[in-house]
C-alpha positions as CSV (number, residue, x, y, z in Angstrom):
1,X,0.9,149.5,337.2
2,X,1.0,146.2,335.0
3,X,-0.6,143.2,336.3
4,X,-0.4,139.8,334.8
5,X,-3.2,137.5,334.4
6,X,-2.3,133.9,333.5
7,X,-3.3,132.1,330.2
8,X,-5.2,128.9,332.0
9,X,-5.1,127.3,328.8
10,X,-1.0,127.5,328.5
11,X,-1.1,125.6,331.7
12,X,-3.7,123.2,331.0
13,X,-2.2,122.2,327.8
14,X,1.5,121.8,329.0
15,X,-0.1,119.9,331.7
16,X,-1.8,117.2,328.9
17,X,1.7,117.5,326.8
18,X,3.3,116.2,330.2
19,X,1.1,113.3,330.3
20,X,1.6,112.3,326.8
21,X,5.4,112.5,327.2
22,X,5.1,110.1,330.4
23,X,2.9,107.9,328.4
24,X,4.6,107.9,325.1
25,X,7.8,106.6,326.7
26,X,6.1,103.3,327.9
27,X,3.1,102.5,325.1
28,X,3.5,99.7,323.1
29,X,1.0,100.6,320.3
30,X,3.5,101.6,317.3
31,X,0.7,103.9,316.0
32,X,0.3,105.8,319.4
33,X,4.0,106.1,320.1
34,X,4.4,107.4,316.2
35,X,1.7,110.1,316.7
36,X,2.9,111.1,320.0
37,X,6.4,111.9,319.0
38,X,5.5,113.7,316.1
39,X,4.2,116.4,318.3
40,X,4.5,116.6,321.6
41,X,8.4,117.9,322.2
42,X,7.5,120.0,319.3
43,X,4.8,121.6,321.1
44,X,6.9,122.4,324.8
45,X,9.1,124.7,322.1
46,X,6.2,126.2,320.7
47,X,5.1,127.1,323.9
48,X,8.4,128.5,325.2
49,X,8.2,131.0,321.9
50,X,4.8,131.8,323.0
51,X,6.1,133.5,326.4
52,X,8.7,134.7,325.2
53,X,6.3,137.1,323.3
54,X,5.7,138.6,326.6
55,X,9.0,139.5,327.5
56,X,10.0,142.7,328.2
57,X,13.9,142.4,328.8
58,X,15.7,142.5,325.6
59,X,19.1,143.6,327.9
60,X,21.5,140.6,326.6
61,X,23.6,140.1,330.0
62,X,19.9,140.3,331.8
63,X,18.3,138.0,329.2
64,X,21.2,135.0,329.8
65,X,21.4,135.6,333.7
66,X,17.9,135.3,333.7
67,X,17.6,131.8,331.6
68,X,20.2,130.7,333.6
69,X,17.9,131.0,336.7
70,X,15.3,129.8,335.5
71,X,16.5,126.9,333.2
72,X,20.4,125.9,334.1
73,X,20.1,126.5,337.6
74,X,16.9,124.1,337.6
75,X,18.2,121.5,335.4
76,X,21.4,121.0,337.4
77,X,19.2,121.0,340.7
78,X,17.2,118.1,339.6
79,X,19.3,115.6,337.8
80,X,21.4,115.9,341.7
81,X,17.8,115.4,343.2
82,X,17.6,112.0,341.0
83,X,21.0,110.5,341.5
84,X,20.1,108.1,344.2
85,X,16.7,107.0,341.7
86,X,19.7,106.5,339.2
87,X,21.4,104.6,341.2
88,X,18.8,102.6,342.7
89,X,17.8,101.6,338.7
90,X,21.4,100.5,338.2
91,X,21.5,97.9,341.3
92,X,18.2,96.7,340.2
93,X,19.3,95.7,336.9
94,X,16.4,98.2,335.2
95,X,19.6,100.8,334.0
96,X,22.9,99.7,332.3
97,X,25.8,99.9,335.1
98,X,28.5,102.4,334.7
99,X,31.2,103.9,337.1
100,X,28.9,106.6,339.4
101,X,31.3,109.7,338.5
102,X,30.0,109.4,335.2
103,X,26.8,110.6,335.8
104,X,28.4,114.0,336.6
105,X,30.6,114.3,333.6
106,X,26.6,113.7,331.8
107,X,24.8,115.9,333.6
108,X,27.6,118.7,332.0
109,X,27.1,117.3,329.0
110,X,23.5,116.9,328.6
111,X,23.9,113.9,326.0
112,X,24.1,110.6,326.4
113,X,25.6,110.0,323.1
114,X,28.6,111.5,324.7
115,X,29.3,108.5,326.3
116,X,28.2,109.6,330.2
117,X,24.6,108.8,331.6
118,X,22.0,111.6,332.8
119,X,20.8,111.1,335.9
120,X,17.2,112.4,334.2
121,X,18.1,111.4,330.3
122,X,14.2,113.2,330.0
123,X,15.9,116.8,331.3
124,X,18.0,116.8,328.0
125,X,14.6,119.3,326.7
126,X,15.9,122.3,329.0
127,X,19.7,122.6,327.7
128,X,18.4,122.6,324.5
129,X,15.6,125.0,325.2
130,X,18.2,127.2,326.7
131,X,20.7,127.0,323.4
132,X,17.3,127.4,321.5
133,X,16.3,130.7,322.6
134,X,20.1,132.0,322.8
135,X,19.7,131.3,318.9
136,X,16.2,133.1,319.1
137,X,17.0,136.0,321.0
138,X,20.6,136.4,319.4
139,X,18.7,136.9,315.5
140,X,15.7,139.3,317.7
141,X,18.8,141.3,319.0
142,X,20.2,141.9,315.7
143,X,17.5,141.9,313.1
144,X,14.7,143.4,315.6
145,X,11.9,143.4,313.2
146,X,9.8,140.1,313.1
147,X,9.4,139.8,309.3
148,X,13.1,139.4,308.9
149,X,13.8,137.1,312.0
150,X,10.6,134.6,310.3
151,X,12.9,134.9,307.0
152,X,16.9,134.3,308.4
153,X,16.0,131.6,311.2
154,X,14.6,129.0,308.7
155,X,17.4,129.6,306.6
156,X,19.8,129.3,309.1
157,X,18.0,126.3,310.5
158,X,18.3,124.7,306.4
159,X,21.9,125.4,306.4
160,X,22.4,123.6,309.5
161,X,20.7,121.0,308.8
162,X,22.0,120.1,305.6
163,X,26.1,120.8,306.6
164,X,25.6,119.1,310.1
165,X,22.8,117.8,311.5
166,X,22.3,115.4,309.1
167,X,25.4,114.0,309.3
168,X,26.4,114.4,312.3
169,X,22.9,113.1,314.4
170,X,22.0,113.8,318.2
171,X,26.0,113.7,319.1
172,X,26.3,117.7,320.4
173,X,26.4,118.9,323.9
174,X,23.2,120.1,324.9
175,X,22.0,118.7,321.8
176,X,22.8,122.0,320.0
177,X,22.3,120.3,316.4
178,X,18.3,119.8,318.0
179,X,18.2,123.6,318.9
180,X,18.6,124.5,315.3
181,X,15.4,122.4,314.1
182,X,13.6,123.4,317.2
183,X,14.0,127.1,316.8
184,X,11.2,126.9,313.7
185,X,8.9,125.7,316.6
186,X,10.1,128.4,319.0
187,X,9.5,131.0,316.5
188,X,6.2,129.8,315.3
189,X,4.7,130.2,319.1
190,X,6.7,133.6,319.1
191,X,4.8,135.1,316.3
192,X,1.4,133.0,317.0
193,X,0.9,134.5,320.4
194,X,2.1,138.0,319.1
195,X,-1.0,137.6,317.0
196,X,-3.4,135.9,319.7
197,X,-6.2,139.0,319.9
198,X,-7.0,138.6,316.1
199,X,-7.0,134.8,316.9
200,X,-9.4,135.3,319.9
201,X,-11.7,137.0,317.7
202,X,-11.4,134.5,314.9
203,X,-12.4,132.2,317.7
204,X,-15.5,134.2,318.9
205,X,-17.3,133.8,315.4
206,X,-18.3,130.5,314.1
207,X,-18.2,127.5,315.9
208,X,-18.6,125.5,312.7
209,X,-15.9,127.2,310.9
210,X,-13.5,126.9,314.4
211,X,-14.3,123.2,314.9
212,X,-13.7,122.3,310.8
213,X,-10.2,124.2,311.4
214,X,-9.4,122.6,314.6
215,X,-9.7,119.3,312.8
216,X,-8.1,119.6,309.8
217,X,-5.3,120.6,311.4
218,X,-5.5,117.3,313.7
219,X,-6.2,115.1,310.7
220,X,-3.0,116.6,308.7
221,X,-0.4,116.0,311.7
222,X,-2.2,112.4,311.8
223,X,-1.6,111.8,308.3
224,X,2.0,113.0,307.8
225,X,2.8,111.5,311.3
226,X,1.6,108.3,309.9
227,X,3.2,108.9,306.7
228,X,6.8,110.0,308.3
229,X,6.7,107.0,311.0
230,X,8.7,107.1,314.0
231,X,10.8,110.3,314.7
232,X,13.3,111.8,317.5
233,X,13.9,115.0,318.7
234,X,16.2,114.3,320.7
235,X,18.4,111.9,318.3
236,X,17.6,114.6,315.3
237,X,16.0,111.7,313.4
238,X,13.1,113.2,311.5
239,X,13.2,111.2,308.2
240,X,10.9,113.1,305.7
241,X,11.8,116.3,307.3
242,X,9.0,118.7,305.7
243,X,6.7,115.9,307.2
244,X,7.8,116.4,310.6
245,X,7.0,119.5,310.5
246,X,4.3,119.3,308.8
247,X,3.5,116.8,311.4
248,X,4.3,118.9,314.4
249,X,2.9,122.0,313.7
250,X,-0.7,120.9,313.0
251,X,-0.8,118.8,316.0
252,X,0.6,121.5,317.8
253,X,-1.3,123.9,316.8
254,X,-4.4,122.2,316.4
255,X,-4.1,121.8,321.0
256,X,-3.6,125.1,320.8
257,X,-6.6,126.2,319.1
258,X,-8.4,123.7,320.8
259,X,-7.7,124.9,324.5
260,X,-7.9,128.9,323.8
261,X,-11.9,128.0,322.3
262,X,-12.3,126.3,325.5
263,X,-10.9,128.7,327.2
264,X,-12.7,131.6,325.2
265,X,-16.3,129.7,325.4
266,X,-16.0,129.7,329.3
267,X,-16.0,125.9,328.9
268,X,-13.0,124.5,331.0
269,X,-14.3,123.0,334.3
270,X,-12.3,121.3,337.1
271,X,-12.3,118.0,335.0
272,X,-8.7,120.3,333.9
273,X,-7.3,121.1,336.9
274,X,-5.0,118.7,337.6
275,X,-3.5,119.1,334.0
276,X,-3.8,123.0,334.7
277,X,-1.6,121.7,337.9
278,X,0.8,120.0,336.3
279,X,1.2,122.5,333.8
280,X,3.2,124.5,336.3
281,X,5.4,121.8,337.6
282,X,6.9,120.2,334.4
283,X,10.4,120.3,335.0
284,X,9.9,117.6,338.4
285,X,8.1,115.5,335.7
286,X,10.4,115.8,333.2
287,X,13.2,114.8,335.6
288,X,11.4,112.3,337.6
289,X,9.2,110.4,335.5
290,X,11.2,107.7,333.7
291,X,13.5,106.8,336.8
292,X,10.8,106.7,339.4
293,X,8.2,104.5,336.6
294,X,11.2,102.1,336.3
295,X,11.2,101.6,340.2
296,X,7.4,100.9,339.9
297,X,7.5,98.4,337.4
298,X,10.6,96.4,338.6
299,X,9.1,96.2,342.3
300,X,5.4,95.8,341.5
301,X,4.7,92.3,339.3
302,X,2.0,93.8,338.0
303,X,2.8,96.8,336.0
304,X,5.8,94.6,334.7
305,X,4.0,93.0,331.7
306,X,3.9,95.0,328.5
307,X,0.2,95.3,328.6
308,X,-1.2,98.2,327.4
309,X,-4.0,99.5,329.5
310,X,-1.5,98.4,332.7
311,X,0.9,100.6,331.2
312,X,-1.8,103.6,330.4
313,X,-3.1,102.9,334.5
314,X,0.4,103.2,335.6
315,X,0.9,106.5,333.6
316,X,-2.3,107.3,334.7
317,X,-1.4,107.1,338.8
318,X,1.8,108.1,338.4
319,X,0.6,111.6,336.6
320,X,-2.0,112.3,339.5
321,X,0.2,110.8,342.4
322,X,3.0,112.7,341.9
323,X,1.1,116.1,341.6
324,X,2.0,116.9,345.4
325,X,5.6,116.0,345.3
326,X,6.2,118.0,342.1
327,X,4.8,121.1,344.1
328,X,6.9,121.0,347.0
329,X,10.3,120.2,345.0
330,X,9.1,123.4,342.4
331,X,8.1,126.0,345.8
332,X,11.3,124.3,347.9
333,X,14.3,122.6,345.9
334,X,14.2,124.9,342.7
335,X,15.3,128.5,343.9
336,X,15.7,129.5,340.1
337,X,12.4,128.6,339.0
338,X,9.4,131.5,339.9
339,X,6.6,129.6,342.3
340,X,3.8,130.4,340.1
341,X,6.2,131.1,336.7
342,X,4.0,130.6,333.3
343,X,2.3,133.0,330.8
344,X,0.7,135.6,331.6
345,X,-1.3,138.6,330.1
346,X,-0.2,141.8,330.7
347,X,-2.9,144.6,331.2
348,X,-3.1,147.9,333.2
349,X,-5.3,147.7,335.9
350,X,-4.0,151.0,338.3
351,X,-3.0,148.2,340.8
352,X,-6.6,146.6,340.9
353,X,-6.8,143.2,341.0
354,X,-7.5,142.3,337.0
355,X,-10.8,141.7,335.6
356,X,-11.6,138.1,334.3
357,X,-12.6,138.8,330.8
358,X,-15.9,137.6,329.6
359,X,-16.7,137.4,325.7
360,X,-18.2,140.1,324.1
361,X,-18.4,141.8,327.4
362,X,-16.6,145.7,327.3
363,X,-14.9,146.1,331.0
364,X,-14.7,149.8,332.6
365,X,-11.8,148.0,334.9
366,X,-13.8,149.0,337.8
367,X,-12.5,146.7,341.3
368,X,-13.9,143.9,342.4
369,X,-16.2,144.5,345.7
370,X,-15.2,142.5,348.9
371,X,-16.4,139.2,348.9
372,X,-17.6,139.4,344.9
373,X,-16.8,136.5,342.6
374,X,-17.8,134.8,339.4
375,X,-19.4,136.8,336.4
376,X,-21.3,139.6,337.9
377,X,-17.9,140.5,339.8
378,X,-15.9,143.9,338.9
379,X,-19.2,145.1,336.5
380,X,-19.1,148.7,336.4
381,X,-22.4,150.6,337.3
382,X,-22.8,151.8,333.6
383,X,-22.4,147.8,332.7
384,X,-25.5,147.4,335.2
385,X,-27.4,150.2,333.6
386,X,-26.7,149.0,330.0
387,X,-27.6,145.1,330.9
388,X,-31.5,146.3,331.4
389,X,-31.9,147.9,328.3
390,X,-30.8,144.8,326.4
């Protein structure tokens, strides 16, 4: 039997991501809002290609029916659930007016360029992550091995690019042009994590050589984000387009590397669990976010003001406050969406409850005894036997 044990750093970063997508929207530091668009819808697509590494059903009708569950179904669910915020931003003057159909006819189209409002404008990212791994899984289906897929997608995503994205910027429904520039970043997470036990062990050597890695990679998406100024996913406006990604992927990458040493020197603490929380329950703040931050400002004088750190405090309590409503409209008001859905680990266990991995530990896969925990728990007796001769 196959059990799955979940990659805490996945969550934890998708849980920072989410508050650097809440922030970015509202800073009014140039530099900040540069650097944090460079990256940080970059990096959700990255880590979308990353689970899909774990997949296991390469059935095309089961494949859609089952992004439809998870990401269509969801996506219609909450821009109805943010309607009345919607509407409540138009009467108070903080969203342009428009007839109240059209929020419907937007919702279907997923674009606001289309000339319809989104009740969540913010949701636009699961569409598009849906037409993104169609793209994906369509070029798996038919050129199964990885080496070829990591040649025809970039070259598909050039061709695009060049005949109609860049002429034709952020107008498709569900911002298809997007899907073809963020398929690089879905296919980079695809082959990363198909690769992530030489990477563990990479990180398991020197810390020196780990943390002179992690920071070139920061201090080259800081550079050509600086370098490229302001960009948009969502409005395919990337200027220098080898700096984006250039950009993108360092930054991207560079979280990523950063969480799995954490994660692989046993140093995360409960300083991360609310991000690790939030992690799970992105879609609610995707979808709730802007609308319910526009309420806050309009009816409290005091986050009105374009003052930074007011604007970094209001990000700050809306992040943690929301926590508890986000769980109950992920376990109650999204039937497509799996409770505790997010990577995981697959590893045989004989229907044992999985081992939590120590470094440069070997595990028999003996069970955990009733009421163990912690470090010592599920060692085998020859484990116990070898520890005193060390």
């Amino acid at each position: 039997m196959k059990a799955k044990v979940r990659l805490e750093w996945v969550d934890v970063l998708r849980g920072i991501l989410m508050f650097l997508v809440v922030y970015g929207h509202y800073t009014t530091v140039p530099s900040v809002e540069k650097y944090i668009y460079s990256f940080h819808m970059p990096a959700f697509f990255l880590i979308s290609g990353m689970m899909l590494a774990f997949n296991k059903e390469w059935r095309p009708l089961r494949f859609v029916w089952k992004r439809i569950k998870s990401l269509l179904v969801p996506y219609l669910l909450l821009n109805l659930y943010v309607v009345p915020i919607w509407w409540v931003n138009i009467c108070n003057g903080t969203a342009d007016p428009e007839p109240f159909w059209h929020v419907f006819v937007g919702i279907a189209a997923s674009n606001v360029r289309s000339g319809y409002s989104i009740a969540s404008n913010t949701t636009w990212f699961i569409p598009c992550l849906f037409v993104t791994e169609m793209i994906f899984f369509a070029a798996k289906k038919l050129l199964r091995r990885d080496f070829l897929v990591a040649a025809v997608i970039p070259a598909v995503s050039a061709v695009m690019y060049l005949t109609v994205t860049s002429r034709h910027t952020g107008g498709g429904y569900w911002h298809v042009e997007s899907a073809f520039t963020a398929v690089i970043f879905y296919l980079a997470g695809y082959l990363f994590l198909k690769r992530l036990d030489a990477v563990k062990e990479m990180l398991r050597r020197s810390m020196a050589r780990n943390v002179l890695l992690i920071g070139l990679l920061y201090g080259t998406g800081l550079w050509f984000a600086e370098r490229n100024g302001r960009v948009s996913l969502i409005g395919d406006y990337y200027k220098i387009l080898p700096y984006f990604y250039l950009a993108a992927l360092s930054t991207s990458f560079a979280l990523v590397l950063t969480m799995m040493l954490l994660a692989e020197r046993g140093w995360f603490s409960r300083v991360f669990d609310p991000a690790k929380q939030v992690g799970v329950t992105t879609l609610p703040y995707m979808a709730f976010q802007v609308g319910t931050i526009r309420i806050l400002r309009h009816y409290i004088p005091f986050f009105r003001a374009d003052i930074e750190w007011r604007i970094l405090l209001l990000s700050v309590i809306f992040y943690v406050a929301f926590l508890p409503a986000a769980k109950f409209i992920q376990r109650f008001l999204l039937p497509g969406r799996k409770k505790n859905a997010g990577p995981a680990e697959r590893i045989r266990t004989g229907g044992r409850r999985p081992l939590r991995k120590q470094p440069g530990i070997l595990y028999s896969g003996a069970p955990f005894r009733k009421g163990e925990s912690g470090r010592g728990a599920g060692v085998s007796l020859r484990q116990k036997r070898l520890s005193h001769l060390r």
